[in-house]
Structures are given as C-alpha cells and as structure tokens.
C-alpha angles and dihedrals in degrees: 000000000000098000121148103193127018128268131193096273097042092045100058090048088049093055096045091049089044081049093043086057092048081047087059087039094048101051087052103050106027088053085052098044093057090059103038094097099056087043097050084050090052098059087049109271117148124236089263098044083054089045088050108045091046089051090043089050090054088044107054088038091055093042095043082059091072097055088038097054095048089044104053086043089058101036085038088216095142103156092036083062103049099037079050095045091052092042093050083045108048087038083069100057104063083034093072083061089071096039118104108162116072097226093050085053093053094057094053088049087058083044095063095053095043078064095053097048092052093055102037108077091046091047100056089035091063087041088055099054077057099053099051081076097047103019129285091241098048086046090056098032089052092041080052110053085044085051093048089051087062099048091053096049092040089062092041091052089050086047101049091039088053091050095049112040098008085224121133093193089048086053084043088049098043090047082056085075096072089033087061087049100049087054095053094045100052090046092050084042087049089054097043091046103029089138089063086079107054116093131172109265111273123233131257100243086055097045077050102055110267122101098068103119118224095251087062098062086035087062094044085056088058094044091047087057095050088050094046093054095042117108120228112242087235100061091035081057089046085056095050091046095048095034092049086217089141130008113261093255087055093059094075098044085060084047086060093041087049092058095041082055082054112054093039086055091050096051103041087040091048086051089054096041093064089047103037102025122213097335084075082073097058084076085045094060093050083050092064092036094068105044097081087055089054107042100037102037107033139071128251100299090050084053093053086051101043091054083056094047089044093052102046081050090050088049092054103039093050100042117014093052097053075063094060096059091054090060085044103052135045109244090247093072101034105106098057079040101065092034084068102048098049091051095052084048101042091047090040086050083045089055110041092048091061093054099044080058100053091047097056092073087050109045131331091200087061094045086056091044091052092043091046092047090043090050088041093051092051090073097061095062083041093056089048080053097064092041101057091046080052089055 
C-alpha cells in the first residue's frame, strides 16, 4: 500500500491481477463472441450480414485504437479509459440476452469491441509500466496465458448453458457473471494500483505526432505482414466442415487446443524475448508460416498440428509483440503508441483475411503461397529493426 512506482515485486502482482481481469473478460466475451453467429442467424440475419457485421466489429475496434491512444496520452486518464472501456464492454454481453432484432444486435456486437478498443491502449501502456521491472516479455506472456484461460472456459460455459437449457439469452445472462466480475475487479485493481496511471505530462510535439523513432514504424510494417498473412480461425473452422478433415465436434476442441497453444507460446516466447530481444520472433514467424500449409493442405494430423502452429502465432502475436513496442518507445508516448500499431495490425489483419477468403474458393495452393510470402516478408522490416536498435 501507498507506492507510487512499481517495483519488482508489485509489478508482478500488478500484472497477474491485471491478468486475472482479461481471465473474467475473457470468459464473457469470448463466450459471446463464439455464438453470435447462430444467434445472429437465429433473429433473421443472412450469412453475409453475419460475415459483415463481424468484419465491420474488428474493424471499428482496430480503427477506434488509434483515437483512443492519442487521447488518453494527451488527457492522461489512463485508469478512466480503461475502468470505462470494461464496463462498455461487459454491459454488452448480458445485453444480447434482451435483444430481439438482428440489427439492434449488431450494434451491440459492434458495441462489445468499441469497448475494447477504448480500454486497450491504456491498459498495455500501464502493463507495461509494470513490465520495465520484470521484463516486458514475461509481463505480456504471462497476461497472456491468464488471457488465454479466459478465452477457453467462456466457449465451454456457452456450451454447457446451450446443452442444458437450448437457450442463447440464458447463455448471454450467465456470461454476465464473469462480466460483473471483470468490472469489480478492475475497479478494486484501479484503487490498489491508482499510481500506475500517472504518468509525466507529455509534450506537445508528442501529443502531436513526433517522437515516434524509425524502428518503431519499421517494426509495425513487420507486424502488418504477419497480420496480412495470418488466416482467420473461422475460416480456418469452414475449411474443416467442408473439407471433412475433422467431425464437427472435433472443431472446437482444436479451437481449445489452439488457445492452450496460445497462452504456453506467450509465456516461453515472452521469456526469450527479454533474454534474446527481438531476434527470439524470427522462429515465431516460421511458426505462423507455416500454419496455412498446414491447415489448408494436409490430413487430420496436419490439422492437429496446424491448430498448434496458429495458436502459438496468435500468442505471440497478441502478446510478445506488445512487448516490442515497450523497448521501442519512451512510456510517455505509449498509448498512442500502441493505438497505432493496433490499428495498422487490426486493418492489415482486416484486409489479409478478405482476401485469404477469397482466395480459398480459388486455390488453396495460392492462399498458402500468399500466407507463406506475407509471414516471409515480415522478416525483412524486423531485421531493419534490430539494426537500427544496434545503431
């Protein structure tokens, strides 16, 4: 009680309660996020309304990163942000359950990831306060892997409370539990750990845009190819159904193995990004090249693999190279930092994933070969990365 700037010991208790808030979030909206579809079927909305309103959720929530970044950096109302954004975005889950009309839905879909975008660049920017005392990659590995822990029980609730009652606003009302609980716990984190919000003033040529070095941008590149070539698990599910690769019971299970993959990434690469740097991502991009290969051109087994290569990806990508952008940037200009960099990653993401779709009822061979030359590019920005921090 009473600190005023993190230490070894705080900061590692900051970063497991902060990780112990994404673990209730996580279990609401992820468990929301894997039956809106059929839900959205279900109050009359047709496949590419689905398709659009899910597209159209990313890519608001991506986009509203950047104007959130630059405003809490300038406001400095790091915990508001972040308290506000969970509570927009919790407030959305049990609302579904009172929602009959599919457009109204969708808004409140679109809703759900507005709230995320609001509280995500204050939020890593005060992790990552956390993480200059234990390692930036050991703060967002082990956020991660706590995240991740979340994402796997919110599916299986949904599942149990559809079994059971066949009822998709029970399952919304029951996912408000750990909604309800997000919200309390990041109130009662924002009290214990007030002084991880207060940050010096920043300038006005910051708050302007300067002060963001080369390597930075040169390291957003890399992350935009990586996202561009990475495959969305939905379409990664279609090609499983049609392909009858696995039974349909089968398809979430990978999901789970997927996000175990995930968190245990996270967690080993985080470790060997604070001893090695940024040369411990170059395996991770092999890693999530090849994961297409391995998804769209191989048997069962492949599949089984390919689950496993997509969700370490997805670790690192979610979690390691948040971590990057902490070494890269003074504290004082993280949040619009990491505003920026979400959004290139979120809208290159967008992007890549239309036209990997597209690209499955073409050729698979040429999806891979686009996924495999995205992930390969990467390396070349990444490499200038390291070579400017050498300079």
């Amino acid at each position: 009680m009473g600190e005023t700037v993190f230490d070894r010991r705080s900061g590692l208790a900051f970063i497991v309660a902060f990780g112990i808030v994404s673990l209730f979030a996580d279990g609401a909206y992820e468990g929301m996020r894997g039956i809106t579809g059929p839900y959205l079927a279900l109050l009359g909305a047709s496949g590419t309304a689905v398709g659009v309103i899910a597209g159209t959720g990313e890519f608001v929530g991506y986009c509203l990163r950047l104007l959130s970044g630059r405003f809490v950096e300038r406001t400095r109302l790091y915990w508001p942000f972040t308290v506000g954004g969970y509570a927009v975005q919790m407030a959305a889950v049990p609302l579904l359950a009172f929602v009959h009309l599919w457009w109204l839905a969708a808004f409140v879909i679109v809703m759900e990831r507005a709230g995320k975008a609001v509280r995500n660049p204050a939020a890593n920017t005060m992790m990552s306060r956390a993480g200059e005392k234990i390692g930036q990659g050991w703060a967002f590995g082990l956020h991660e892997a706590l995240d991740q822990t979340g994402a796997l029980a919110g599916p299986l609730i949904t599942a149990l409370v559809l079994a059971r009652h066949g009822s998709y606003a029970a399952a919304f009302l029951w996912l408000g539990v750990p909604a309800l609980l997000t919200v309390l716990s990041v109130v009662a984190l924002a009290i214990r750990f007030s002084f991880a919000g207060d940050f010096a003033q920043t300038s006005k040529s910051a708050a302007d845009g300067d002060g963001l070095p080369r390597a930075y941008w040169l390291y957003a590149t890399s992350a935009a190819l990586v996202a561009f070539g990475f495959a969305d698990w939905p379409l990664i599910a279609y090609h499983f159904a049609q392909a009858k690769i696995v039974t349909a019971p089968v398809i979430p299970i990978l999901y789970a193995v997927a996000m175990g993959a995930s968190g245990a990434g996270a967690l080993v690469l985080g470790r060997l990004f604070d001893k090695f740097g940024f040369v411990s991502l170059v395996p991770a991009l092999f890693v999530a090249a090849i994961a297409a290969p391995l998804v769209f051109l191989g048997g069962t087994a492949a599949a089984v693999a390919g689950a496993v290569a997509w969700g370490t990806a997805l670790g690192v990508e979610t979690s390691v190279m948040n971590a990057g952008v902490a070494h890269l940037v003074p504290e004082q200009s993280r949040a619009r930092a990491y505003g920026i960099f979400s959004t290139v990653f979120g809208v290159s993401w967008f992007a890549g994933s239309a036209l990997l779709g597209a690209l499955y009822d073409v050729s698979f061979g040429l999806l891979c070969a686009v996924s495999v030359v995205a992930e390969a590019a990467a390396l070349i920005p990444l490499v200038l990365t390291m070579r400017e921090l050498r300079r």
